[in-house]
C-alpha positions in Angstrom: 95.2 26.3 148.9 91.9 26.3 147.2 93.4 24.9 143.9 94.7 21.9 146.0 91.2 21.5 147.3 89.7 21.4 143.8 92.2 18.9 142.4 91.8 16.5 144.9 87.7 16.6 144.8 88.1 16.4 140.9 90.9 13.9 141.0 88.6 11.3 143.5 85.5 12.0 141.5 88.2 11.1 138.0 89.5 8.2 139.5 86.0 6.9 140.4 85.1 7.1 136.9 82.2 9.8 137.7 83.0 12.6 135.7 85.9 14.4 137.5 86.6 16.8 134.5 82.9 18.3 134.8 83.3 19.2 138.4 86.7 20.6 138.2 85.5 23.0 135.1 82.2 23.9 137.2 84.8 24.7 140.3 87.2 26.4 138.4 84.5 28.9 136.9 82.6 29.3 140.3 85.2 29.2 142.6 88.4 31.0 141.1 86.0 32.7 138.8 87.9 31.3 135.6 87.0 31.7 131.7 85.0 29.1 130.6 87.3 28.3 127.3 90.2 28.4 129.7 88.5 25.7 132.5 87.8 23.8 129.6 91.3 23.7 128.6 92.9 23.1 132.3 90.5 20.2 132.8 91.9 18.6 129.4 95.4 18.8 130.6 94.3 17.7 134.5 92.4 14.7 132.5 95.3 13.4 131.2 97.6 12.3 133.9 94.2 11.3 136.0 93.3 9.3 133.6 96.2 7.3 132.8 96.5 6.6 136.6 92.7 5.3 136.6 93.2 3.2 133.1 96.2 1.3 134.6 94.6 0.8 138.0 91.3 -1.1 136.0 93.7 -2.6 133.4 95.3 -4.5 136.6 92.5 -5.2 137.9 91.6 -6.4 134.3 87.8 -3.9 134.8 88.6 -2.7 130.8 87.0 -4.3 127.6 90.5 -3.1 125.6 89.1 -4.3 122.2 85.8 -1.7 122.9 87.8 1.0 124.3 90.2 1.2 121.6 87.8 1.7 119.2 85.6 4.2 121.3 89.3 5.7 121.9 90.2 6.4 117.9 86.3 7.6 117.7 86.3 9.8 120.2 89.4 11.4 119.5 88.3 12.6 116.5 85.2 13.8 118.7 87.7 15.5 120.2 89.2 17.5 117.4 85.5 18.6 116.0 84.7 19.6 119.9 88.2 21.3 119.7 87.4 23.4 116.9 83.9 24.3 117.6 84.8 25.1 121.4 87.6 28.0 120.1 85.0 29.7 117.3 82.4 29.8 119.9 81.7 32.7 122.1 82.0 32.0 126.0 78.5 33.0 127.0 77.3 30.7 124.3 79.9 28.0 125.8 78.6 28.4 129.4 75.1 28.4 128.2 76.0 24.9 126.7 77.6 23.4 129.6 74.9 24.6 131.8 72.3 22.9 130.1 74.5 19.7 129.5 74.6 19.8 133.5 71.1 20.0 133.5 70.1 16.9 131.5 72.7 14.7 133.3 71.0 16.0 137.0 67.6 15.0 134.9 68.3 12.1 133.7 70.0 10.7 137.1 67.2 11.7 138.8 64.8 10.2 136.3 66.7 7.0 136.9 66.2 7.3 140.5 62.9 7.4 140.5 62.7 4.2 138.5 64.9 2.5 140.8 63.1 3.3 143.6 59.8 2.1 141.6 60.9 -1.0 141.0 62.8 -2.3 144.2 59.0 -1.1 145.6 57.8 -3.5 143.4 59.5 -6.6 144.5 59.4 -5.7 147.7 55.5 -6.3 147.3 
């Protein structure tokens, strides 16, 4: 039942364009206390049917620049087989050390943005 719950939360968060993947790997290790090279792995194969249900729902709704993802597409697949190859030859401590800090600058950064917002819409109020 759990694993139910954590598709749906990851699949809403995918199809909002939000980062699904990240919170399903951070569930999957937490919660059903998976290996972080295998949570890696299950999130690439839960991405793939998410995300072709979220690309044709923008498509229709005509939301995509095809010219710019295409070539951000044939980049970042090669992306992906480097990330591939360094993800296998790297120990899982090392890997979870990784992710944690990637977590950390994201939660900085949107929190750094925040703060600006907030700064400026203060600003015009004025």
């Amino acid at each position: 039942m759990i694993e139910v719950l954590i598709g749906l939360i990851s699949g809403v968060i995918t199809g909002t364009g939000m980062g699904g993947g990240t919170i399903l790997i951070a569930l999957l290790t937490l919660v059903n206390s998976m290996e972080q090279h295998v949570a890696q792995a299950t999130n690439l194969v839960f991405f793939i049917p998410t995300s072709i249900v979220a690309i044709f729902m923008n498509i229709k709704d005509k939301k995509v620049d095809l010219k710019l993802a295409s070539i951000i597409s044939g980049v970042g697949i090669i992306g992906a087989i480097i990330g591939a190859n360094i993800s296998m030859n790297v120990d899982v401590t090392i890997l979870k050390k990784c992710f944690g800090y990637f977590l950390a600058i994201i939660a900085i950064n949107e929190i750094y943005s925040m703060i600006k917002q907030y700064k400026n819409d203060k600003k015009t109020e004025h």
